[in-house]
C-alpha positions as CSV (number, residue, x, y, z in Angstrom):
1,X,0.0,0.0,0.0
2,X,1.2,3.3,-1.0
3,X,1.7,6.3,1.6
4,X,-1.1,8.2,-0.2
5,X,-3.4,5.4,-0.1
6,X,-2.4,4.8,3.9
7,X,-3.0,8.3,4.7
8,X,-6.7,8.2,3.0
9,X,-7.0,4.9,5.2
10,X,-5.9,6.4,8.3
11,X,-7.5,9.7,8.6
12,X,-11.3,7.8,6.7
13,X,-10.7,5.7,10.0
14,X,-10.3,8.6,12.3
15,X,-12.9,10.1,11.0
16,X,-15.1,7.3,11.1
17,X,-14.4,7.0,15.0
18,X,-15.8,10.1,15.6
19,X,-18.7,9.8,14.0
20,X,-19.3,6.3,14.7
21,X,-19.4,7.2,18.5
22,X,-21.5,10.4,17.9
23,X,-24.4,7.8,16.1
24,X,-24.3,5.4,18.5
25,X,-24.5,8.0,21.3
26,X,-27.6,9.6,19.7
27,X,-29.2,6.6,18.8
28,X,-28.9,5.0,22.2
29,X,-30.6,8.0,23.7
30,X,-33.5,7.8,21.5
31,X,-34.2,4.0,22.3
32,X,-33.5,4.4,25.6
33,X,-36.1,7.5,26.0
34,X,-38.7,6.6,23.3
35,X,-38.4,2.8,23.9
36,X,-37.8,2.0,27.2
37,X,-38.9,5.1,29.0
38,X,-41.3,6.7,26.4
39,X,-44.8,6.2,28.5
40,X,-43.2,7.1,31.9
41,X,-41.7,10.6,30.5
42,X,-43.5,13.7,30.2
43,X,-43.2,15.0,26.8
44,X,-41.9,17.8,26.9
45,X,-38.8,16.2,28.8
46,X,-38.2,13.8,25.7
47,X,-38.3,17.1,23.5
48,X,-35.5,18.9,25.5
49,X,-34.0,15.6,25.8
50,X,-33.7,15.0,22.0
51,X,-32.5,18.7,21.3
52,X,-29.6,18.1,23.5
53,X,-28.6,14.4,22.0
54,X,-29.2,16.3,18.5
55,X,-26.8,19.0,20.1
56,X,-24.3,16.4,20.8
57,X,-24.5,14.7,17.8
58,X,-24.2,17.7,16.0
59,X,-20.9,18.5,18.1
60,X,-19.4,14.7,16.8
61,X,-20.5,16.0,13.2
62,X,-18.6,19.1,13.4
63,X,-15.4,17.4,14.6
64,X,-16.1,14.8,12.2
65,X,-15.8,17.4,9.5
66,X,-13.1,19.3,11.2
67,X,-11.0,15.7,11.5
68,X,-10.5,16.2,7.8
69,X,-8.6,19.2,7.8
70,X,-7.2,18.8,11.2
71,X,-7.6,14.6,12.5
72,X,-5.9,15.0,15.7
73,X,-7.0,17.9,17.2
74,X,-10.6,17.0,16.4
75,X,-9.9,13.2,17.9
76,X,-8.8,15.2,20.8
77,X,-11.7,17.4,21.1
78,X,-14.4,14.6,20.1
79,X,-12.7,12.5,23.4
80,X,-12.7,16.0,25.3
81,X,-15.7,16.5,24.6
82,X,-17.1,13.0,25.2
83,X,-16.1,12.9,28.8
84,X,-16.8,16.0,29.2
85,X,-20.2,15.7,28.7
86,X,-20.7,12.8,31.3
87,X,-18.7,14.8,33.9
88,X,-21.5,17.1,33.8
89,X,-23.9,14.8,33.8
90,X,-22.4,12.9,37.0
91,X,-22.3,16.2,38.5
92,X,-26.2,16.3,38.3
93,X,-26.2,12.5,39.1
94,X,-23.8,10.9,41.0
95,X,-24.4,7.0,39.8
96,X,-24.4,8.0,36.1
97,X,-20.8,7.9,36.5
98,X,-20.7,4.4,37.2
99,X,-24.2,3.6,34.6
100,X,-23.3,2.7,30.9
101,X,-19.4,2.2,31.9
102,X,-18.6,-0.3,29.0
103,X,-20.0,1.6,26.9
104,X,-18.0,4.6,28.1
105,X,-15.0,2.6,28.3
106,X,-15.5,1.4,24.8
107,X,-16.1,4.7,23.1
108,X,-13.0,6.1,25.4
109,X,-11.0,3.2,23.7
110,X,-12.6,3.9,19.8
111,X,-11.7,7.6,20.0
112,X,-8.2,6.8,21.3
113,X,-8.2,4.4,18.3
114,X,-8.9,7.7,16.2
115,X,-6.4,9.6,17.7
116,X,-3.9,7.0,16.8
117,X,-5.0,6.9,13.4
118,X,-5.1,10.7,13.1
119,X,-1.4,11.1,14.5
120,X,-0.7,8.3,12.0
121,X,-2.1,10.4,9.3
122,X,-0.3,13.5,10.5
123,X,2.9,11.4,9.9
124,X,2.5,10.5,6.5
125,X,1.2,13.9,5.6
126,X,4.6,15.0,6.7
127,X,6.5,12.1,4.8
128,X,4.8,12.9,2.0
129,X,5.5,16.6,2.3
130,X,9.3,15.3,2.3
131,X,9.0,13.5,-0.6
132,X,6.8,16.0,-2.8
133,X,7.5,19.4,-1.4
């Protein structure tokens, strides 16, 4: 495999990191509050409750996008931003911490995959740029 082909490889799997654990986020708060708690919750809690999972997910988008121009600082921010996110929330709620931790685990593991990949990319960028430039 050729470096150019390796560094479309690397960064498509960065990239696809991100946005894999943005999707799987969302989607597991939508089944979780229109399938397994949708009767119990008022409505307008599962409104505000889907604008901020959309929020998120549009915040994995964005560094989705912004992983193509710059992988490892938006592998950095996406993981940032991930536990970030569920600091606050075990602020409001102590045993959230604890609730979901494979899956927090796993995600922490897939976006330190993508900031492998990304720093990977970075180097054949600048191998490239050695060769060509």
């Amino acid at each position: 495999m050729d470096k150019q082909t390796e560094l479309t490889a690397e960064l498509r799997r960065a990239r696809g990191w991100i946005l894999g654990v943005g999707i799987v986020m969302f989607a597991f708060d939508m089944l979780s509050l229109y399938v397994l708690y949708g009767d119990r919750l008022p409505r307008d809690f599962q409104t505000r409750y889907t604008m901020y999972s959309a929020i998120v997910l549009a915040f994995f988008i964005a560094m989705w996008v912004v992983a193509k121009f710059k992988p490892v600082p938006a592998c950095v921010l996406a993981l940032c931003g991930f536990w970030a996110l569920h600091i606050y929330v075990a602020t409001v709620d102590h045993t959230s911490i604890f609730q979901g931790i494979l899956m927090k685990v796993l995600f922490t593991l897939a976006l330190v995959r993508g900031i492998k990949s990304a720093n990977r990319a970075e180097q054949l960028k600048k191998e490239l740029a050695q060769v060509f430039g």
